[in-house]
Structures are given as structure tokens and as C-alpha cells.
C-alpha positions as CSV (number, residue, x, y, z in Angstrom):
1,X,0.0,0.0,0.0
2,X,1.1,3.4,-1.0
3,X,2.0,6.4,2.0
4,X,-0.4,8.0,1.2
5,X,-3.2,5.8,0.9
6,X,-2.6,4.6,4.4
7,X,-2.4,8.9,5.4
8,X,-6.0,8.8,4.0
9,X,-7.3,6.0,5.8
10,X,-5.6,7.1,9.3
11,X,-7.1,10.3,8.7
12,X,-10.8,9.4,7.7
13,X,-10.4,7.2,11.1
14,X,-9.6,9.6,13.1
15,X,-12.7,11.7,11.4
16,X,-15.0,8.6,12.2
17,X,-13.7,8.4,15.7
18,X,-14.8,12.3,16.6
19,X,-18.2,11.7,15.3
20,X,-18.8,8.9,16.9
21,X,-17.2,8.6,20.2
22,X,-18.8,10.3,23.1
23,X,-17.5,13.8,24.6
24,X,-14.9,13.7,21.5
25,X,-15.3,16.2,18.8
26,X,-19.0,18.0,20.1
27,X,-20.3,19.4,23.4
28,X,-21.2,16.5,26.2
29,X,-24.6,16.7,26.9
30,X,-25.1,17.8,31.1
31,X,-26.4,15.0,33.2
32,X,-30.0,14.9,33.5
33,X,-31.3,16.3,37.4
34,X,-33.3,13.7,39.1
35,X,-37.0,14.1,39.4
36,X,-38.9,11.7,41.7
37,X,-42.4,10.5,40.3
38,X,-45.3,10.1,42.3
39,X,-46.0,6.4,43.6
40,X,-42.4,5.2,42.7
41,X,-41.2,2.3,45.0
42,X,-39.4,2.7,48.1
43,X,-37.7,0.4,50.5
44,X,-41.2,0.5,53.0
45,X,-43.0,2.8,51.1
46,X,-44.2,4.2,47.7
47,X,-43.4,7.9,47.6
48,X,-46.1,10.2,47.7
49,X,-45.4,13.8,49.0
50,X,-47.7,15.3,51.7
51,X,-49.1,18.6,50.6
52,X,-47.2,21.7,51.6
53,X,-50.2,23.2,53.3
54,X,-50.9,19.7,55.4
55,X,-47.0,20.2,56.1
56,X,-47.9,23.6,57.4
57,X,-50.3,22.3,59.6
58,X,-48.5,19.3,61.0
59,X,-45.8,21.7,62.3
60,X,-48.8,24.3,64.0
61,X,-49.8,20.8,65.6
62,X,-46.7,19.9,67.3
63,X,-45.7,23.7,68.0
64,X,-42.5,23.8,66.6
65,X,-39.9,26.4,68.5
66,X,-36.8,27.7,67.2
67,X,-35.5,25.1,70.4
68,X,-36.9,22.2,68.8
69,X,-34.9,19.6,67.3
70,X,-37.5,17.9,64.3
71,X,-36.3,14.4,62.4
72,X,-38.6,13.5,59.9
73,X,-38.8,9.7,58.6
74,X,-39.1,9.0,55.4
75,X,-38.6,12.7,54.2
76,X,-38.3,12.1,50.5
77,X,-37.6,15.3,48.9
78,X,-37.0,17.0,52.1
79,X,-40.0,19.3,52.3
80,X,-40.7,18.9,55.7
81,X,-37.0,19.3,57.1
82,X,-37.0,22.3,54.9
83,X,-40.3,23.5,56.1
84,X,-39.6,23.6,59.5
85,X,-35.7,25.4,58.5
86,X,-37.4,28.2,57.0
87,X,-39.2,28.6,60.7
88,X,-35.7,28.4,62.1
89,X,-35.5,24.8,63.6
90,X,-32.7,22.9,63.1
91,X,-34.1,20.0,61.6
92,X,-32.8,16.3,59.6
93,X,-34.5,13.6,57.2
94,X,-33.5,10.4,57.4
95,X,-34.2,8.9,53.8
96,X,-33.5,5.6,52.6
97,X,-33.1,6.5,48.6
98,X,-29.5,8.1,48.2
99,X,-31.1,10.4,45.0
100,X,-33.9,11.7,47.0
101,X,-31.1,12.7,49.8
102,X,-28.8,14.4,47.4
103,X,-32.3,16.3,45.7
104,X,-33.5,17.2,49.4
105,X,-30.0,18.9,49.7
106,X,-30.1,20.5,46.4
107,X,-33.8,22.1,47.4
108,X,-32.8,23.3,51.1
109,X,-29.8,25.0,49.2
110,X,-32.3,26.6,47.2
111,X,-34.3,27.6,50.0
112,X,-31.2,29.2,51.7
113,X,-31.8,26.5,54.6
114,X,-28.7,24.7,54.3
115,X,-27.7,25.6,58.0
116,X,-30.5,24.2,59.7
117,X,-31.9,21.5,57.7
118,X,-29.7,18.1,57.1
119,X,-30.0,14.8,55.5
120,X,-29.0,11.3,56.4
121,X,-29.3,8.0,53.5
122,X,-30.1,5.8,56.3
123,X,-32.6,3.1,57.1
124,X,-34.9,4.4,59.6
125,X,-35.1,0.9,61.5
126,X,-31.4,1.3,62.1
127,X,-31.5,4.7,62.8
128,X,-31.3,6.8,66.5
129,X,-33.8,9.6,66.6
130,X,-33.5,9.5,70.7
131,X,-32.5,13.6,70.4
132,X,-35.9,14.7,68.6
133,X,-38.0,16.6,70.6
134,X,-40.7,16.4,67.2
135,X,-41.1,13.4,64.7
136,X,-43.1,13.8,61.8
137,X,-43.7,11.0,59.8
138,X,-45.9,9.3,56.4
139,X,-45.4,5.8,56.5
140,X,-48.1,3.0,56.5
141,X,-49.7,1.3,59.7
142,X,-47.8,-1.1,59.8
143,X,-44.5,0.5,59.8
144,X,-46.1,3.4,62.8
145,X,-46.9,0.3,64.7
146,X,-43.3,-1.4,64.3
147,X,-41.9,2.3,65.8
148,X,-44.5,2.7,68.2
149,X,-42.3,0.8,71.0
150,X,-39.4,2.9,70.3
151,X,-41.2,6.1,70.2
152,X,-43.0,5.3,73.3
153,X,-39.7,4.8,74.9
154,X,-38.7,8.5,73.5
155,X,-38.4,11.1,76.2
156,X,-41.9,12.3,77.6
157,X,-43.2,15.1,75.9
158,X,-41.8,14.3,72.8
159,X,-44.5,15.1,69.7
160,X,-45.1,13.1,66.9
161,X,-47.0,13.7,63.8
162,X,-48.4,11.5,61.5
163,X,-49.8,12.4,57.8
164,X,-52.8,9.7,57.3
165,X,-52.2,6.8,59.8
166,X,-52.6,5.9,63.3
167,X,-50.4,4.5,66.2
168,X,-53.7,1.5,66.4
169,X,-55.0,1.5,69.7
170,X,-52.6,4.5,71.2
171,X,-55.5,7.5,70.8
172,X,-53.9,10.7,69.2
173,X,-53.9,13.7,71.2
174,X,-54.9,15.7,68.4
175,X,-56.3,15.3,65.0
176,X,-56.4,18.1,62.6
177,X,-58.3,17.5,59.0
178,X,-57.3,19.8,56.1
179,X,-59.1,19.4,52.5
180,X,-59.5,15.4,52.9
181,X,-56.4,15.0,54.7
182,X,-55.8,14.0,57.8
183,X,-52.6,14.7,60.3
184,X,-52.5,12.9,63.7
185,X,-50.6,14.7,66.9
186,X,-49.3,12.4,70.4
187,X,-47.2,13.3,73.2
188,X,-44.9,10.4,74.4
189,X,-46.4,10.0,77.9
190,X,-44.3,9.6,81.0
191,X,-44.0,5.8,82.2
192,X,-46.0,6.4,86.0
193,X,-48.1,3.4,86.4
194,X,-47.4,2.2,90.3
195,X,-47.6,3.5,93.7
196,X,-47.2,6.9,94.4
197,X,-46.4,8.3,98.0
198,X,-46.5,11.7,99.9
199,X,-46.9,13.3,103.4
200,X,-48.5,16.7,103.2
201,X,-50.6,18.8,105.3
202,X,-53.7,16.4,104.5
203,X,-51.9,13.3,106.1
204,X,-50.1,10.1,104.6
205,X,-51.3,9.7,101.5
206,X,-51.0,7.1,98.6
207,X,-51.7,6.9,94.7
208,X,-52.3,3.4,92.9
209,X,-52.2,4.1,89.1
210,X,-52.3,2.1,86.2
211,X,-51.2,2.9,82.3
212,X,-52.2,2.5,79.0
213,X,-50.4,5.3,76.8
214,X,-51.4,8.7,78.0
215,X,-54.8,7.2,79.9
216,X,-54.8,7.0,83.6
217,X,-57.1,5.3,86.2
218,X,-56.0,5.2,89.8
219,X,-57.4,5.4,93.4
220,X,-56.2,7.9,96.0
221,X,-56.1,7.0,99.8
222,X,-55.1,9.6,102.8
223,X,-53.9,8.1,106.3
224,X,-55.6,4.9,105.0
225,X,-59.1,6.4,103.9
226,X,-60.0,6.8,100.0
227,X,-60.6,9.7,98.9
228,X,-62.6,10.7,95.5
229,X,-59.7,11.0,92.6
230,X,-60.6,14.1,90.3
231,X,-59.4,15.3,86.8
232,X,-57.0,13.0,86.3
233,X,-54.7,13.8,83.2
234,X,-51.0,12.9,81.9
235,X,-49.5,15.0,79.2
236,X,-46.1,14.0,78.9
237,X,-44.1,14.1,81.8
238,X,-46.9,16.6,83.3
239,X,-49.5,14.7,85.7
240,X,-52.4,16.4,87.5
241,X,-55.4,15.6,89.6
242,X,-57.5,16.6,92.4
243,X,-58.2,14.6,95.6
244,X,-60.4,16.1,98.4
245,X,-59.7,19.8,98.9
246,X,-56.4,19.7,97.0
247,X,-55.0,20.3,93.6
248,X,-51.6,18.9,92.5
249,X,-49.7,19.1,89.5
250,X,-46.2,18.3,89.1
251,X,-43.7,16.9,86.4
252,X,-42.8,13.1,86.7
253,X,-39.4,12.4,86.0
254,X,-38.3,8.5,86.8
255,X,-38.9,7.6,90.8
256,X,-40.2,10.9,91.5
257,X,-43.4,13.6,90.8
258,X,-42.0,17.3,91.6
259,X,-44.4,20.0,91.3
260,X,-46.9,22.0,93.8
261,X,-50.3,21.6,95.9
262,X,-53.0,24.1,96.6
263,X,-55.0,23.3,99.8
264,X,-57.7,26.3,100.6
265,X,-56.1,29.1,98.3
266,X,-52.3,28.3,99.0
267,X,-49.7,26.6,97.3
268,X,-47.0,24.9,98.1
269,X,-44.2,22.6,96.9
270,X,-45.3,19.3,96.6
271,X,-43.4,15.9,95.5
272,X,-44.4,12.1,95.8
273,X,-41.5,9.1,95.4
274,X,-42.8,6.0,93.2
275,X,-42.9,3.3,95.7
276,X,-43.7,-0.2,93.9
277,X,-45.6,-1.3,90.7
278,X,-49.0,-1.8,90.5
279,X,-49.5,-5.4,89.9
280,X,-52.2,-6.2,87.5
């Protein structure tokens, strides 16, 4: 073969190689942003993104304070997280799909959230949310039943929000309906179920309660005598009730109830030592 025959077949290969190889001899194309679609699968769930107005709502519900800490589960594109940023709590999403974590982070950069609002690609069953003092959450009943041990093991007073589903036989606090959705609001009660004892002005006196979730029954007795138990009510690690002429509230915290008694128009500080369990 001649020179420069073989010039003009090293040169139209070269050509050929330029048209057809990628990135070589035209502008690459930019990569393509990832956009989830509504109902795509997920590792529990299908992902379908709660309204921002019900979002709105959920975060009225559990009050949300520039001192709250919120962790959202399941938190797809990061709306929630970002939601409660732009109200100025410091907030994080655990999410299970890597893209949807590197999207969330995208939007709260948008937003100008990127300082308060975090995400995590983690598996929520494997996950320690023990620091939130607000959950919010749209899973399916199954999967709010599976958490409901840990949650209930949370600190008291901690709230959690649910878009659509229940906690089965624990009663929400609160339920909040907006345009045919529904948003469901508890408080992690204290554990206080057992016997309760105090010496006040009134005499000896003793409290029998029993539990289940924030419910209480319970008899009262003073040096030995029952009295009539009034207006019994547990919101987190606050506990209240009337017995006889008093009124006491006070804040349960493990072994012991701290808080105050009024007896004819004065108060005064009060506190009552857990002595055994009830046994049922």
C-alpha cells in the first residue's frame, strides 16, 4: 500500500472516531437532574409527598420552637426538614433512597436552609432519633406500629406527627383535618403506672395508678381512707389531679413527681417518690 493511501485511511479514522465517540469532537450533553415520580417504589413505602399546606399544619400541631430539634422519617424530597428550616428549627431527614437525599440537599440550598436543615441516607429501623423533641412522619400502619415501642420509649413530651395513619389503639392527642387529609398529633407519655407516695398537710397519702399510653385510672387513699380521685390527666411528663380539697400538678421524672399543691387558696411545693408497681 502506497503512503499515502494509508495517510487517508488514518485520517478518515480519526474523522470517524470524533463523530462517533462520546465527549470527542461535540459538546457533552449535562447530566439529566433527578425528578422523583409520584407512587415510585421505596424500601417500605411508595413515595407520595404530603401537601405543603398539610405540612404547614403538621408543624402548627406539634408547635414547633426555634428550640426544637425535628427528624422527619421517610422525608423524600426534604420538604418537611425544609419546612420547619425556614421557621428556624434545626431539623434532619432520614431517607432511605440516596437520590432523594442528594435532591433534598439541592432544594434546602435553594431555599437558603442549608444551615439548619440536614439529610441522612439511612434506614430508619437502624437509625437513633433518641434527640428529637418532634417526629413527623408518612409511613403506612404497619411500619407506625413497628416504631411505636421505640417512640414510646422517647423522652416524655416528645410530639409526633403522623400524615394519614394511626399509632392503632394508642389515641392521638390531636387530630387536625385539612381538605381530605388527615394529620394525627401524640405526646410520648411519661412511664408512671405504680404506687405513688406523699406526706402533706392532709396526712399520709398514697396513689395506685395504672397505664395504658397517656390514659390513667387510679385510686387515692389519705392516712388509709380513699378519697374521690378528680381530673386525672398525663400530658407527657406533666400529671395532674385533684383529691379532696387539694390540687396537684407536678412533672414526673423516673422515681419521683416534683411540682406543687394548693390546699384552701395556697400553694405549696409538693413531690411524691414512686414506691412499687401496680400489679395487675
Amino acid at each position: 500500500m502506497k503512503i499515502a493511501n494509508r495517510a487517508l485511511i488514518f485520517a478518515l479514522a480519526v474523522l470517524l472516531l470524533c463523530v462517533t465517540a462520546p465527549g470527542i469532537g461535540r459538546a457533552q450533553e449535562p447530566a439529566k437532574e433527578y425528578e422523583p415520580s409520584v407512587g415510585q417504589e421505596g424500601k417500605d413505602v411508595i413515595w407520595v409527598p404530603t401537601p405543603d399546606y398539610l405540612v404547614e399544619a403538621m408543624l402548627d400541631m406539634a408547635k414547633v420552637t426555634t428550640d426544637d430539634f425535628l427528624m422527619d422519617l421517610g422525608s423524600g424530597d426534604g420538604r418537611i426538614v425544609i419546612a420547619a428550616a425556614k421557621r428556624g428549627v434545626r431539623a434532619v431527614g432520614f431517607e432511605f433512597n440516596p437520590d432523594m437525599v442528594a435532591l433534598s440537599k439541592k432544594n434546602a440550598e435553594k431555599a437558603g436552609v442549608s444551615d439548619k436543615a440536614s439529610f441522612v441516607n439511612a434506614d430508619i429501623f437502624e437509625s437513633d432519633f433518641s434527640r428529637a423533641t418532634v417526629i413527623t412522619m408518612y409511613l403506612l400502619p404497619h411500619l407506625n406500629l413497628k416504631l411505636r415501642p421505640i417512640i414510646l420509649d422517647l423522652k416524655p413530651g416528645t410530639r409526633i406527627v403522623s400524615h394519614a395513619f394511626t399509632m392503632g389503639e394508642w389515641a392521638a392527642d390531636q387530630t387536625v383535618e385539612k381538605e381530605y387529609r388527615t394529620a394525627y398529633l401524640w405526646i410520648v407519655p411519661a412511664k408512671v403506672e405504680g404506687v405513688w407516695k406523699w406526706q402533706d398537710e392532709s396526712g399520709k397519702a398514697e396513689l395506685s395508678l395504672t397505664q395504658e399510653f397517656q390514659n390513667l385510672k387510679g385510686t387515692l387513699k389519705v392516712d388509709g381512707k380513699e378519697r374521690p380521685l378528680k381530673a386525672l390527666k398525663l400530658e407527657g411528663d406533666r400529671i395532674s389531679f385533684g383529691g379532696g380539697d387539694c390540687e396537684y400538678a407536678g412533672r414526673a421524672n423516673g422515681h419521683a413527681i416534683d411540682g406543687t399543691v394548693k390546699l384552701n387558696g395556697r400553694e405549696q411545693k409538693w413531690s411524691a417518690s414512686l414506691q412499687q408497681l401496680v400489679k395487675r
